[in-house]
Structures are given as structure tokens and as C-alpha cells.
Steps between C-alpha positions, in 0.01 A plus 500: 500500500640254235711817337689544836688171504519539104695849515672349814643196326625761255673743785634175636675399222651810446631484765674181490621604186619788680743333768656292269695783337863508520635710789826559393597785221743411304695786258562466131793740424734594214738763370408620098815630301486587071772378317790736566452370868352807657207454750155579357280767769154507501453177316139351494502188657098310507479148653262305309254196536657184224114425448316861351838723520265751741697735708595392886710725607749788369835630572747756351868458510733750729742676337758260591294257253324328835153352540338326743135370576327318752428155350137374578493109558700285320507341168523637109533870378610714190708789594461725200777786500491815262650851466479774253706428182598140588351196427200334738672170689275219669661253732345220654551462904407161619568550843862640445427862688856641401482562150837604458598811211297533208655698232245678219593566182426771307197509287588475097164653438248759651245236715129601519529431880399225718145503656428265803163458689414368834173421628409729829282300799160546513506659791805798589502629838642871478550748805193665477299289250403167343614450129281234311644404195191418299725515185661151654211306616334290313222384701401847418517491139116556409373616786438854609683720704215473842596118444819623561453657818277262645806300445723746690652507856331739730191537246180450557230507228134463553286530164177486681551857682719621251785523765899496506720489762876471605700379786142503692393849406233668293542824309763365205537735211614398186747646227552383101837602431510680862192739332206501757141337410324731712168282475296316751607127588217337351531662171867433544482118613301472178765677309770235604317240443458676105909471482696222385786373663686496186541833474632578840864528547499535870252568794680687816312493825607832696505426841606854630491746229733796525375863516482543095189284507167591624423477897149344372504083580596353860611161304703673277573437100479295225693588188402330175813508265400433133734337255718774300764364261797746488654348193540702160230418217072372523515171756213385675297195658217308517313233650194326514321246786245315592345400832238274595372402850130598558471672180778606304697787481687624154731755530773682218719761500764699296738740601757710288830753508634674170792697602751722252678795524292726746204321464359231715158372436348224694127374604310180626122329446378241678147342591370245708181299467382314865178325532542283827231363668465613920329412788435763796295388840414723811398368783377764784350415838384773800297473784275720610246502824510189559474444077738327339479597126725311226528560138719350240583575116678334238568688173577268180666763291632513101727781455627607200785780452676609161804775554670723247836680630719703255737790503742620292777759544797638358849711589678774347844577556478908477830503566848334662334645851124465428232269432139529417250263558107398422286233589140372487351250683177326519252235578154378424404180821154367478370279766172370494314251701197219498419396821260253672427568883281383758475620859372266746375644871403329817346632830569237791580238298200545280505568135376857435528619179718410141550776270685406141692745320553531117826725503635731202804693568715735259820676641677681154801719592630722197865637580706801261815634655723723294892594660763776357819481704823695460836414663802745467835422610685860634794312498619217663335399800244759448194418390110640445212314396140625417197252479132635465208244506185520362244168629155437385292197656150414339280222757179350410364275761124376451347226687147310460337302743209303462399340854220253541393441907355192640322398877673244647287245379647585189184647336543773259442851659579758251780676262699778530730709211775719644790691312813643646788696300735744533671730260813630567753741319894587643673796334861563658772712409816433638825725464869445664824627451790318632837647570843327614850584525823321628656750750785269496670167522337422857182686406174528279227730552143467347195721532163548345106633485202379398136585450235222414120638446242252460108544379255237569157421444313199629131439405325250678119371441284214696201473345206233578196455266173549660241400234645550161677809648858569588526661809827664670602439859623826639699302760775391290446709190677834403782632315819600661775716458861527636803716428834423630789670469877426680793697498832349589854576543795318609884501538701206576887424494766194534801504602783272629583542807829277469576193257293260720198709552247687270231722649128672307284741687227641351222705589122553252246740589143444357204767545165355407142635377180248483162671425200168485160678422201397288241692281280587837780477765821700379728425775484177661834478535763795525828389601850759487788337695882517423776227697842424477635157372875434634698214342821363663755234379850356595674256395834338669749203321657355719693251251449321209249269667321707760315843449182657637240774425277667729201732359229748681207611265174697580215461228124571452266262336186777366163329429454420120270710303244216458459413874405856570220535244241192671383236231290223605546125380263251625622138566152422632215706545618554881888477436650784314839678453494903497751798518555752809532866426653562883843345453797588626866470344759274716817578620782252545837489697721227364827381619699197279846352577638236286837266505674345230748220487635479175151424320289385759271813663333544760231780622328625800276740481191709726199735422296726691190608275262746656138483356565215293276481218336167470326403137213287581414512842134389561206576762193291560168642612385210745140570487463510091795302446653744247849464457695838355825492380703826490836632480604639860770645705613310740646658868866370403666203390890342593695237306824339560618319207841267473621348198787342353618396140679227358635480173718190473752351185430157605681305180559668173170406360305566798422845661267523784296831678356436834306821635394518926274732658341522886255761518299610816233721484314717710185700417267750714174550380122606635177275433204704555676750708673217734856447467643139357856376459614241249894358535643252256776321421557320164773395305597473110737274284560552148762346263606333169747280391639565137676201273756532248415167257668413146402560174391855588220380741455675876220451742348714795350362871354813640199555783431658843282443786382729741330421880181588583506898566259825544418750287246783417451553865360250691441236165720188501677299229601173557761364352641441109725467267610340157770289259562549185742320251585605165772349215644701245696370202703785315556545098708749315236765482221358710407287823172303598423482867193278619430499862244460769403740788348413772552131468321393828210778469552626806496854444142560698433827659291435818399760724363496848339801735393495872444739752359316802398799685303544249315201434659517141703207294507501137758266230 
């Protein structure tokens, strides 16, 4: 695959970048006095770039006057001194590393203060998370936040299926300003792809969450952190794009913050218009007695999808302890389809029968949240916080088909109208209360409880017209009903053991209620089981340079509400997707451990899932040749998963992010009540390269390829990836980024299925 040796060429010359850094650290040092010669403590001392004056590094002065920094390669910097009530001082080093004494004067006039600004990587590998600095990227400017992840180490997005997952595992959940979605990941994929980049500040991807968060998820979290300006006064932003590739896609966006007093006021619109042309093929081939039966289909397909996203909220300062706040939320994401098919089938080699599809799809997701949060501070160090949730979700999904059947001669047999759709409606109610107090220097305490209840309705019709009448078939049509309710309550503490080493325990239980019924059939499913969720953390420094982590999580991953309720989609009249109402939730054992050396991290980690829940796994019937696709539990699952990250200075104008990851995977699974086993082992790179140019212009090398791997039991994806380039020129007020994504188009899901015990290969 041509994107291979592309994305290689780019890890390669990273790397020789990388090994021609400097290996010796030199110190820049100096002693501050003021003018009656007395040394200055707690000076701030920031070593600067001569090119954009962006932070490097900072420092603060001893109270003999002392400072002293690491210096990162040779060559030109500003060392910009300052202290309350003297005068700022700026001092060129050119490769002179003892400054010497500085001596401030004090200021003749009150100063407004000095503000600096430093650009953050892309890419910021924490202890327990990834920090992606969308705010600093500009080959994300215009683009929406699931561009964003697809962009992202350890994230895997397919738009097809509506899937997302992290450092090889499904089951993410995602936050917006660490608030839960708590909707289904198709609704939710489509809800990312509604949200500009532009008004993200940050994306975090949780790894291993602590006990505070939900046990629901075996990959873990995503927090979406929005843009909120902190400064006095009405400030804001806005932006505007354009994309074109097989259609075009315009985007705009505005965000604002009016702060005074006790008052803070802030909200956000965007929308996003994509029409891009796609192409979708399925080729499936079984034998059977001797019968060797082949069909193919190829789907030309013109999508079209138009998102609205708002919210606005605001906080009040009751008081010096207490704050009350309010938000609403919302979104309005239509996608609707034209598509073109036409199914081909042999028998033996021999042309059997063509059947053309005209294709009309509508999925329109309606979304109103409304929050009301409290947080009281006792008094310092102790702190409660109340948050109550109310979520309403609105789906519409009808379908048409018109299919037209022909012999294999190609003669014209006869025509057929079918309609599928589903209606669905999510109430949930969500309430938590959040306590935590600082027992005392070493140690911090934090407990909590929680009760979500969720209503939900799914109607689904399959109709076929016989004559000029409608008529209903009872196999796939019937209106469901599920209620859900989980209660949760946790305690968790840190403390430090010593200096060197910090250790977090935590332990969550969750009790859970799921009633599945329909208007004939009340209790399909009625499931009551509580578990326990134990966290543990500890982290050891063993210098400056060296320091490790080591983690132990349990979590469950709880079938969605929509796989439960069965819908039916029909690719081709003998290929269709559908939901299970007999699925299971998953439980997961992870252990991480992760070493750092200054910057540079790297990660280990292993996890045992027990009835893994696999999205899409699919069943042929090898005498009709009637492939059904279904979400299913799998018999368990294991993953071992390495990665390291490096974020490297290379010159003052260059910064570079090079992201590794080894995963092997191992999945048990039955096929027709017989048992099959599927191992894997793939790899991932990721990276960009970030340039500092003059006259206010920067530019942006970013992509990632990933080797062929497995997913959705025993499915296959061979391999992919992407590079994308952007430049950016900055104003006073305003910047213009144009970029490409993508360059080499090379971003082409493919995947392949085969049991051979069961005479069954599909891609």
C-alpha cells in the first residue's frame, strides 16, 4: 500500500531529525539583585525564542537571587526577567550561558503586566491521558472535532459503522467539559462530526479513568474541552471555512464569554454542511453442497449532512464560597442519502440473478440537554458539588427501497418496493453529588453517588407493498420499550506516600436495572445485577529524568440502548444489519504501566474482557445465502498494547511529535455454535512536524498509518492511513489557514471476513 512507504518516509525523517539533537545540556544561570544590591527571591525568569518571543522554558530565582535552567541546543535566546514593583529586563544570550547579575530597577509607574504565550505540541502525553491541543494546530483549523480524532494516537474512527475506539478497544465514552453524552455511538459519531474544531480548546483521551467517573466503557474517555475566555468584559471568536474534495464542505462557527462581577456568561454555534460523494462494495462468497454461490454489490452513494450544535450557559457567584451554574445544550444532525446499488449473484460460475437498488435513506437526530450544578467550598480543601441532568434524544430513521430483479440473461423479471424505519426516543435523568476534602498535606479524600434513569422507546416498521397495499412484516416490526436505571457510589483517596512517590486507590460500586419488553411481550429482557469497580494507581520519581506509573482498573462496557431494540437495514435484499435483544454487558480487567524519561513516554499495557461485545459481527445462511449482521457477545477478548511518545525541540522553529504503538490481539468467539479464534498483531505511527516561519507564517506535517488489523469479531481491516499539511499566516486579530487532508487519498476502509470451516469469505 502506497500510504505505507508515504507515512514511513515521514516516521523516517523524524527520526533523523531526531538523532541529530544535541546531547549535551548546557545551563544558563544568573544571580538578580534591585538597586540597593539586595538579591531578588522568587523572580520570574522565562527563556524565550528571538523569532515569535513564545515561551521555552521558565525559572524563578532562589532567595539568594539564583536561577538556573537547562539550555536546549544551542544558538539565540531572550531571557526576559521581571518581579513585582520593578521594571521588566530582556537580555540577549548568544551562547554566553552565565549571564552574570542583573540588577532591576524599580518601576516609576504602576505596569499593566506582561503577558507571554507559548504554543503547546499537538500532541501532550500526560500520566494517565493524551492532551491534544486543538487550540494549536492548524491543520485542524476548519475541520471538525471526529477529524480530530481520526487524527489522534491510539484512535480509531470508522464512519461506516459508526464506531470509535482507543488504544485497540471498543466501548469509549465521551465527555464535553468532563459532562457525559450518555447517547449511542452512532448518534454520537454524527454529533462530532456536527462540531468544529475551532471551538475546541482541548480533547483529553482517558486512558484509565479514576473511580469519580463511570465504570461504563472498557476503552475509557474522551473529554471535549470547549473554549472559555476567563478575561473581564464580552470577548469572543469566530471563524469560517471551506472544504472541497468530492463535494464540498462549508463550515462556521462562533463562540463567546462575557464575564463581570459575579456573572459569567458564555455560549457557542456552529454548523457544518458535507456533501461528499462515496463508494461502498461487498463482495461475499460461500459454498454450500458441493455449490459454490458468489454475490457482489457496489453502492454509488451521495450523502448529504447539515449539523446545528449550540449551547449556552452562565455562572453566578452566590457568594465568596458558592457558585451557581446553568446550561443548555443542543443539536439538530440531518443525514440523508441517494444511493445507486446493484447486486450481482453467481451459482458455479454462472450468472444468476442482478437486482438494482434505488436507495433513500434519512437518519435526523434532535438533541436538548439542560444542566444546574452547584459547587460549595466548606472551607479550604473542602469541597461539594451537585450536578443534575436532564437528556432528551429525538431519532427519525426512514429508508425506501425500490429493487428491480433480473435472470441472468439480464431480462427484466419484476419490481419490488420495501420501506424500513425506526423511531426512537431517549429520556435520561441523571443526578450526582460529589464530595472532597483534604485530610491533610499528604492526603485528599473524595467520595460520591449517583443515580441515572433512562426511558426509551424504539419503533420499528418493515413494510413491503403487495398490490397498491402496504403491508407490515411482523418479523422485524414492533415497538419497544426499555427502562434503565444505575445507582452508583464511590470513594477514592491520594496520598503521598513520601516525596518520590504518590499513590490513588479507589473503589465504585454500580447496581443496574434493564427491563426490554414490547406492546405484546413485556419482558424480553429483565436484567438486576450490582459489581464492584476497583481503581489503583502509583506513581514513583525517581529523579528529574526518570519516573513511572503503574495502574489496575476493572470496567463494564453495557450494550447501548439502540442495539437492544432490533432494527433492520438492508444493504441488499439478502444482506442486512439488525439489533439483538439477548446481549450481555462486558467486563474488563486492565493493567497499564508507563515510563518517562524526561518527555519521552512509554506504555505497556494488558486486558482481559469477558463476553466481549462485538458491533457487527455477521452470519451467513449457506443454503439461501443470507448474510445477517448483528451485534454479539463474544466468549472473551485479550489485548496487549505498547506504545511510546516522542515529543522533540528539534531547532527553535521546528517541533516534532512522533507517536508508537504494537498491539496484539486476541479474540474468542462461536460461529454457529463452533468455537473460532482470531489473533492479531498490528502496529500504528502517528506524528507531525510543526514550523516556526517569519512574517507570522507557521505550517503543520501531520498523518498516521496503521497495519492491517481485526475488528468486529472475526472482520478484517487492512491497512490505512493519511497526511495532511496546512499553512497558517497570522494578523493582529485574525489568521487564514489553507490546507489539505488526505493528500495521497489513502484513507480507504477495506474489510475482509472468512471462516473456512464454514465455507464463508466475505470483503
Amino acid at each position: 500500500m502506497k500510504t505505507k512507504y508515504y507515512f514511513l518516509f515521514l516516521f523516517t525523517f523524524s527520526s533523523v531529525c531526531i538523532s541529530v539533537i544535541v546531547n549535551g545540556q548546557a545551563r544558563i544561570t544568573g544571580t538578580i539583585f534591585n538597586a540597593e544590591n539586595k538579591p531578588l527571591s522568587k523572580a520570574t525568569v522565562l527563556l524565550l525564542n528571538t523569532t515569535d518571543s513564545s515561551l521555552i522554558k521558565g525559572s524563578n530565582s532562589n532567595d539568594a537571587g539564583l536561577f538556573s535552567f537547562d539550555k536546549p541546543s544551542t544558538g539565540n535566546y531572550l531571557v526576559m526577567i521581571s518581579s513585582i514593583g520593578y521594571e521588566d529586563k530582556y537580555i540577549m544570550s548568544n551562547g554566553n550561558d552565565a549571564i552574570g547579575t542583573i540588577v532591576l530597577q524599580k518601576q516609576s509607574t504602576q505596569m499593566q503586566g506582561v503577558t507571554v504565550t507559548s504554543k503547546k505540541p499537538m500532541f501532550e502525553q500526560k500520566v494517565d491521558r493524551m492532551v491534544i491541543n486543538v487550540k494549536n494546530s492548524i491543520t485542524s483549523a476548519g475541520t471538525t472535532v471526529l477529524d480530530v480524532l481520526e487524527k489522534s494516537p491510539g484512535v480509531m474512527v470508522n464512519r461506516n459503522s459508526g464506531a470509535i475506539s482507543m488504544s485497540g478497544k471498543d466501548g469509549v465514552m465521551v465527555m464535553i467539559n468532563g459532562k457525559m453524552t450518555y447517547m449511542p455511538q452512532d448518534a454520537l459519531v454524527q454529533m462530532l462530526n456536527g462540531i468544529n474544531s475551532s471551538n475546541v480548546e482541548k480533547i483529553e483521551l482517558i486512558t484509565t479513568p479514576p473511580s469519580k467517573y463511570d465504570a461504563s466503557g472498557n476503552a475509557g474517555y474522551i473529554n471535549i474541552v470547549l473554549i472559555n475566555n476567563p478575561n473581564e468584559g464580552f470577548n469572543g471568536s469566530y471563524t469560517a471555512s471551506m472544504g472541497v474534495g468530492n463535494g464540498t464542505i462549508p463550515s462556521a462557527n462562533m463562540n463567546f464569554n462575557y464575564r463581570k462581577k459575579a456573572i459569567n456568561l458564555y455560549g457557542s454555534y456552529s454548523f457544518i454542511r458535507t456533501a461528499q460523494l462515496q463508494m461502498f462494495d461487498n463482495y461475499r462468497k460461500v459454498y454450500d453442497q458441493g455449490t459454490t454461490k458468489e454475490s457482489y454489490v457496489r453502492s454509488d452513494r451521495d450523502p448529504f449532512q447539515r449539523d446545528h450544535n449550540a449551547r449556552i450557559g452562565i455562572d453566578y457567584k452566590l457568594g465568596k464560597k458558592t457558585v451557581l451554574g446553568a446550561l443548555i445544550a443542543g443539536y439538530d444532525n440531518k443525514w440523508s442519502m441517494d444511493a445507486f446499488n446493484r447486486s450481482s449473484s453467481n451459482i458455479n460460475d454462472i450468472p444468476d440473478t442482478t437486482v438494482t437498488l434505488d436507495n433513500n435513506e434519512i437518519n435526523h437526530w434532535k438533541n436538548l440537554m439542560g444542566n444546574i450544578n452547584l459547587q460549595h467550598t466548606i472551607k479550604e480543601g473542602d469541597e461539594l458539588t451537585f450536578n443534575t441532568d436532564y437528556l432528551y434524544y429525538h431519532n427519525k430513521n426512514p429508508t425506501k427501497y425500490l429493487n428491480t430483479y433480473y435472470n441472468g440473461n439480464n431480462n427484466f423479471l419484476f419490481k419490488e418496493n420495501t420501506t424500513s424505519g425506526k423511531k426512537t426516543i431517549i429520556k435520561i435523568w441523571v443526578s450526582q453529588i460529589d464530595y472532597s476534602k483534604k485530610i491533610n498535606e499528604k492526603t485528599n479524600l473524595q467520595t460520591g453517588l449517583k443515580l441515572a434513569s433512562a426511558r426509551f422507546t424504539n419503533d420499528v416498521l418493515v413494510e413491503k407493498k403487495v398490490g397498491n397495499v402496504w403491508v407490515p412484516d411482523p418479523d422485524y416490526t414492533a415497538n419497544y420499550y426499555l427502562k434503565e436505571t444505575i445507582a452508583a457510589a464511590y470513594i477514592s483517596f491520594d496520598r503521598k506516600l513520601n516525596p518520590k512517590t504518590d499513590l490513588k486507590a479507589g473503589l465504585r460500586y454500580e447496581y443496574s436495572t434493564s427491563q426490554l419488553g414490547t406492546e405484546t411481550i413485556k419482558n424480553i429482557l429483565d436484567k438486576k445485577y450490582g459489581k464492584l469497580f476497583p481503581t489503583f494507581y502509583i506513581s514513583h520519581k525517581l529523579n528529574d529524568n526518570h519516573s513511572f506509573n503503574f495502574s489496575y482498573s476493572r470496567r463494564i462496557t453495557r450494550p447501548a440502548y439502540t442495539q437492544l431494540a432490533p432494527f433492520i437495514i438492508f444493504l441488499d435484499p439478502k444482506t442486512f444489519i439488525s439489533g439483538n435483544t439477548a446481549l450481555q454487558p462486558a467486563i474488563s480487567d486492565a493493567i497499564k504501566v508507563d515510563y518517562m524519561f524526561k518527555k519521552i513516554i512509554f506504555s505497556a499495557s494488558y486486558t482481559y474482557e469477558s463476553k466481549t461485545i462485538s458491533r457487527f459481527q455477521s452470519e451467513v445462511n449457506t443454503s439461501t445465502n443470507v448474510q445477517t449482521t448483528t451485534p454479539q457477545n463474544m466468549n472473551n477478548s485479550q489485548l496487549f498494547y505498547v506504545s511510546a511518545s516522542l515529543p522533540v525541540k528539534i531547532t527553535q522553529w521546528w517541533s516534532s511529535q512522533l507517536n508508537m504503538a504494537v498491539n496484539w490481539n486476541k479474540l474468542s468467539y462461536n460461529y454457529k455454535n463452533e468455537k473460532q479464534e482470531a489473533s492479531n498483531f498490528y502496529y500504528t505511527f502517528s506524528g507531525s512536524q510543526s514550523f516556526t516561519l517569519p512574517k507570522k507564517f507557521s505550517a503543520e506535517l501531520s498523518g498516521f498509518f496503521q497495519s492491517r488489523s481485526f475488528i468486529f469479531g472475526g472482520s478484517k481491516i487492512k491497512a490505512f492511513g493519511e497526511i495532511n499539511a496546512a499553512v497558517q499566516k497570522k494578523f493582529n486579530n485574525s489568521s487564514l489557514s489553507v490546507g489539505v487532508d488526505n493528500i495521497f487519498n489513502s484513507m480507504d476502509f477495506r474489510l475482509t471476513y472468512a471462516i473456512p470451516e464454514q465455507h464463508f469469505e466475505s470483503n
